[in-house]
C-alpha positions in Angstrom: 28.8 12.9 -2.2 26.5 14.3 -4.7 24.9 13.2 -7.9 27.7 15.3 -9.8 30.7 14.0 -8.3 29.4 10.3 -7.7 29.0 10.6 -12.0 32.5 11.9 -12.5 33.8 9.4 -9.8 32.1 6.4 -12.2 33.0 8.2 -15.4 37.1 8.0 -14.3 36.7 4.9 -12.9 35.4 3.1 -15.9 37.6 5.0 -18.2 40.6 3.8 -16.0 39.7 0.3 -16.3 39.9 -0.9 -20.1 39.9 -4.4 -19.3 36.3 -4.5 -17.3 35.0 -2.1 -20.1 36.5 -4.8 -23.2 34.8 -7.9 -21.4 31.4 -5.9 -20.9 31.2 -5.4 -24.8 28.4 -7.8 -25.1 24.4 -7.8 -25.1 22.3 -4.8 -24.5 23.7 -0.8 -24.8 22.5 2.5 -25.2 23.2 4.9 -28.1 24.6 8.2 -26.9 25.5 9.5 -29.8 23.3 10.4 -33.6 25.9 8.0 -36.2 25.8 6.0 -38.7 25.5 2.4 -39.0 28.0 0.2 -41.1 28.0 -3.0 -43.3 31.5 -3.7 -42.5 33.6 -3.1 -40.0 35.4 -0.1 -40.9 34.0 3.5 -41.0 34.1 3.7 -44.8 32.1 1.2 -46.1 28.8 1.5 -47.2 26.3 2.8 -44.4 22.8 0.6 -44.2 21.4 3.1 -41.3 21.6 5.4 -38.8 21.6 5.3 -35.0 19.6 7.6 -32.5 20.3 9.0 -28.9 18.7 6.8 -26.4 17.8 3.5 -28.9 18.9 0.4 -27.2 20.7 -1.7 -29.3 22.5 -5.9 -28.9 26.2 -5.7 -29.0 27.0 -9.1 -30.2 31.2 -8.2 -31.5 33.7 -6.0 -31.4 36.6 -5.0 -33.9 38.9 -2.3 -32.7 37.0 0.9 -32.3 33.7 -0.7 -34.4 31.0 -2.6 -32.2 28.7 -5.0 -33.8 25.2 -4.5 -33.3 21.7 -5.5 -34.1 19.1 -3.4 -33.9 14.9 -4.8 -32.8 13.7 -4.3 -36.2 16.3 -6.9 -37.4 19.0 -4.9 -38.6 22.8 -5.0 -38.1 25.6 -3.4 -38.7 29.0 -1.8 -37.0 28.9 1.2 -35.2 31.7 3.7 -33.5 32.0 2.2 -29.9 32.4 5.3 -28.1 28.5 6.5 -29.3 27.2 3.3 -26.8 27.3 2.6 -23.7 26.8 -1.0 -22.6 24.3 -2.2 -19.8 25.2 -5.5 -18.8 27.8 -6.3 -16.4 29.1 -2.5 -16.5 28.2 -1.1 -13.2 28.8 2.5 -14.1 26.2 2.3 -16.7 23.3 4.1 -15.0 26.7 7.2 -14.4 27.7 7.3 -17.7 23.9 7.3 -19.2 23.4 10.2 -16.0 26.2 12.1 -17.4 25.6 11.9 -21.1 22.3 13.1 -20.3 23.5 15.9 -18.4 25.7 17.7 -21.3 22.9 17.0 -23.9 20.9 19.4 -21.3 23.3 21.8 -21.1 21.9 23.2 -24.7 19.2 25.2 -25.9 18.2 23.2 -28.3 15.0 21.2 -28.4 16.6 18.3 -30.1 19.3 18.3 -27.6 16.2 18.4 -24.8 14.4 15.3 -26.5 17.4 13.7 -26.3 18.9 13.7 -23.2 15.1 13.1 -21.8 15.7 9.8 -23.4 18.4 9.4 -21.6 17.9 10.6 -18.4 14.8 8.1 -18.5 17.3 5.4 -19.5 19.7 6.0 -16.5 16.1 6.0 -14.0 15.4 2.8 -15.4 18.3 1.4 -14.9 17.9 1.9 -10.9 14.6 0.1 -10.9 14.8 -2.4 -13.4 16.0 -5.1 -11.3 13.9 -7.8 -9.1 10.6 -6.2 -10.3 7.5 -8.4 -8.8 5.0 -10.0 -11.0 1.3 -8.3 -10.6 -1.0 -11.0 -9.0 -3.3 -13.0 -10.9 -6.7 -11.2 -10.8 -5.1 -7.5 -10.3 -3.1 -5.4 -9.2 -1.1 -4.8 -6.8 -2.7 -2.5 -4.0 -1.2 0.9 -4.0 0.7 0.7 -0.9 2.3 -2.5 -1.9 3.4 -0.6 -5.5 4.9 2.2 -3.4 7.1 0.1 -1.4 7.9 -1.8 -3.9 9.4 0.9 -5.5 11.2 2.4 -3.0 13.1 -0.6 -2.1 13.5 -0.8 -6.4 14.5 2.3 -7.3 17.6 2.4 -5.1 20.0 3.7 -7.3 21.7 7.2 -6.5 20.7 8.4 -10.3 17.7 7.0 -10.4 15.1 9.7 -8.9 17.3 12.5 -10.1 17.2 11.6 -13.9 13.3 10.7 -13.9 13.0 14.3 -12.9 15.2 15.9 -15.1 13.7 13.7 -17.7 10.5 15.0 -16.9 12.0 18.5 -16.1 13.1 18.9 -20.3 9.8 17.5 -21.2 8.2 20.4 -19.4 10.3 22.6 -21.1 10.3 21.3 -24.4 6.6 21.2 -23.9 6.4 25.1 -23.3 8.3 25.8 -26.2 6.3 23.9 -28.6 2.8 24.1 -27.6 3.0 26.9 -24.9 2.0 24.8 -21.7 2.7 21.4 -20.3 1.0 18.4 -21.4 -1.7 16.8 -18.5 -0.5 13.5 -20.6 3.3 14.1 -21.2 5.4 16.0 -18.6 2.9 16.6 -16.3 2.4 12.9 -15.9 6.1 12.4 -15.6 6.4 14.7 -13.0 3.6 13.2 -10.8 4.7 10.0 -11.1 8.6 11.2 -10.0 6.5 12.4 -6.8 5.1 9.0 -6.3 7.9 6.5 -6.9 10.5 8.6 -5.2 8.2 10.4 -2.7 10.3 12.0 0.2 13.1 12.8 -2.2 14.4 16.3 -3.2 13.6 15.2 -7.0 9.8 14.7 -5.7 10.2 18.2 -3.9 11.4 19.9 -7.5 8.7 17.8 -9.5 6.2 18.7 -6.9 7.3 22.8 -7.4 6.8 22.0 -11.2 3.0 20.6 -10.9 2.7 24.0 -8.2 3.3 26.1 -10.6 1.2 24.8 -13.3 -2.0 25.0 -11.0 -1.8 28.7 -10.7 -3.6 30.9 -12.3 -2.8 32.2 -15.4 -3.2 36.1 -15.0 -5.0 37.9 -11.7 -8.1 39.9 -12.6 -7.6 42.0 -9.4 -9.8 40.0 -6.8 -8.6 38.6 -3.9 -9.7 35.0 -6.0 -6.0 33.6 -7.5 -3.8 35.4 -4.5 -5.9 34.1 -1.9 -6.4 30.4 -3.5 -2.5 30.2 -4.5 -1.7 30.7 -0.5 -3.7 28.0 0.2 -1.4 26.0 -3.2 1.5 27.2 -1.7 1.3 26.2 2.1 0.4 22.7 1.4 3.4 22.4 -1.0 5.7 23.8 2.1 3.7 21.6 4.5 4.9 18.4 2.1 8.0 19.7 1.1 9.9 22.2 3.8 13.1 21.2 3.1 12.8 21.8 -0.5 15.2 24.2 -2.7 12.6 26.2 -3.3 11.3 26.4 0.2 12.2 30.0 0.6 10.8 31.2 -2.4 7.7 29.6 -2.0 7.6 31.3 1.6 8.0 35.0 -0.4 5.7 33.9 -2.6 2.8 33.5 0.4 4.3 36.6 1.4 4.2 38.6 -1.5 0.5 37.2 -2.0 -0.9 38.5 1.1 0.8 41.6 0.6 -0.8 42.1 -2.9 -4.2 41.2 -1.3 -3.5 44.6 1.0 -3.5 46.5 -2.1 -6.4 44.5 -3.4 -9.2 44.8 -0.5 -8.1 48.4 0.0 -9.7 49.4 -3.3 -12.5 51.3 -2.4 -14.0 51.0 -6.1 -14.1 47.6 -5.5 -17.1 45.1 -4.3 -14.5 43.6 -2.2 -12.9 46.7 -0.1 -12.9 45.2 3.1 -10.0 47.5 5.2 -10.4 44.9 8.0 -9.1 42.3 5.6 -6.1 44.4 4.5 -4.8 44.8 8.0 -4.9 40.9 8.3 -3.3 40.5 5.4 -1.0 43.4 6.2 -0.1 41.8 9.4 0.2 37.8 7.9 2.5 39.1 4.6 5.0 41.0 7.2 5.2 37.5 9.8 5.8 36.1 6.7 8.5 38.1 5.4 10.1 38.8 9.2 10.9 34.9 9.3 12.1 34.8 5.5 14.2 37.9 6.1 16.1 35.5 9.5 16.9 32.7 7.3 20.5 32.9 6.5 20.2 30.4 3.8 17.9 32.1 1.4 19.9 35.5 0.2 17.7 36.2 -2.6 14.8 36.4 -1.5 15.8 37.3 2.2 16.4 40.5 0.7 13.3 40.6 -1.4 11.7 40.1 1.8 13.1 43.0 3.1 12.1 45.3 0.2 8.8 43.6 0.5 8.9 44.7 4.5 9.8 47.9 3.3 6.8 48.4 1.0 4.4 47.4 3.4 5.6 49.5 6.2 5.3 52.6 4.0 1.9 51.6 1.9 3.5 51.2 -1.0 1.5 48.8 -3.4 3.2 45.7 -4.7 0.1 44.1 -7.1 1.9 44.8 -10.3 5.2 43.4 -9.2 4.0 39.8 -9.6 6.8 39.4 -12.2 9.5 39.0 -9.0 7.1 35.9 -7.6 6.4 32.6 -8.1 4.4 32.2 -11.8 2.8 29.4 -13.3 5.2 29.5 -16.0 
């Protein structure tokens, strides 16, 4: 079962049973919703506050549809119920977090990024929050011991899936604001979704993410970025060949060599070096041959196949970099 329909399995299931969900309306939840935060119990009395997405609140009553809450900076009030979801003893929590998350995402807003990152984070947490070890007096723990320890922690199904979609909108929210990811913001996230769930499809997507950000920006027309990103490119396929983006990682080694044809067969050029095209000529269309048998990757099986045909008839491909993998 995947992530999507293990989520909408939890979601019915807790919706379904009203009597679990009434007797788990007590200590810690999650705010999934921006609202208001009431003296009384009743939605028009006076508000003393308002609640964010992702803040973690103490449920400590309920009154019909109101929950009474305190908040860490002392705080309380009453609250709609259905903008929290509650933590303890609710085993569908880390779901409903996962698929609160996932509609927030759906958006294009930036706010609606922020705040499902929250989220997601909240739902990865929840997964490795349990029977954490206490770091030994006079260190820490050695690096192997940290990785097992996480893999045995972060069990749950939601767990490596929303730390890299919560580092996923960060990246994104990142390259709206500022133009490029931050080394100390998403790009950290993302590494560390490589580390604790290493071996995973989530570390194989983060892993694609911190790919891209090490190419280079813009080629100058030496064989410099094309022939360095191969080299990128390979050792993210040797660590990740099962990964989604597998095949277009193989066109984009492909398409690389290719534009190294074009480049070493400029006679203008310092580096003109025909022996090196045919080399490349002959790597880019091994390359593309095997993309172009895979019946899984359609797209670019048949962007392989243009590529074949562009090489078979010397017809340059350096300016269609567009149609390969970028750094952003």
């Amino acid at each position: 079962m995947d992530i999507r329909k293990s989520v909408l399995v939890s979601l019915v299931v807790w919706l379904l049973a009203p009597t679990a969900g009434a007797a788990a309306m007590t200590g810690r939840a999650v705010v999934t919703n921006n609202q208001r935060l009431y003296r009384e119990a009743r939605v028009r009395s006076k508000a003393v506050g308002r609640l964010t997405i992702g803040e973690e609140v103490t449920v400590t009553g309920r009154q019909g549809d109101l929950l009474e809450i305190s908040l860490p900076n002392q705080k309380a009030g009453w609250t709609l119920a259905n903008g929290l979801i509650v933590l303890d003893d609710n085993p569908h929590a880390a779901a409903l977090l996962f698929e609160a998350a996932d509609s927030m995402a759906q958006s294009n807003s930036l706010d609606s990024w922020q705040a499902a990152a929250r989220l997601f984070r909240k739902a990865a947490a929840l997964g490795c929050a349990t029977g954490l070890q206490p770091v030994p007096a006079g260190g820490k723990p050695s690096a192997q011991a940290q990785a097992a320890q996480a893999e045995s922690l972060c069990h749950s199904p939601y767990a490596a899936e929303a730390a890299f979609r919560a580092a996923e909108l960060a990246w994104q929210a990142e390259i709206r604001q500022t133009g490029a990811p931050s080394d100390k913001g998403s790009l950290a996230d993302l590494a560390a979704v490589t580390r604790t769930y290493a071996k995973t499809p989530a570390a194989a997507r983060a892993a694609f993410l911190l790919l891209r950000n090490s190419l280079c920006e813009h080629w100058d027309g030496t064989p410099g970025c094309p022939a360095t990103e191969v080299g990128l490119i390979s050792d993210y396929l040797q660590h990740y060949a099962n990964s989604v983006h597998a095949a277009e990682a193989r066109y984009a080694i492909a398409y690389r060599h290719a534009a190294l044809v074009e480049i070493y067969l400029a006679k203008d050029k310092p580096h003109f070096s025909p022996e090196k095209a045919v080399e490349h000529k002959a790597r880019a269309l091994a390359a593309c041959e095997q993309l172009a048998q895979d019946p899984v990757a359609t797209l670019w099986r048949v962007r392989a196949e243009r590529l074949i045909w562009s090489l078979q008839n010397n017809v340059g491909v350096y300016s269609d970099i567009q149609v390969a993998l970028r750094k952003q």
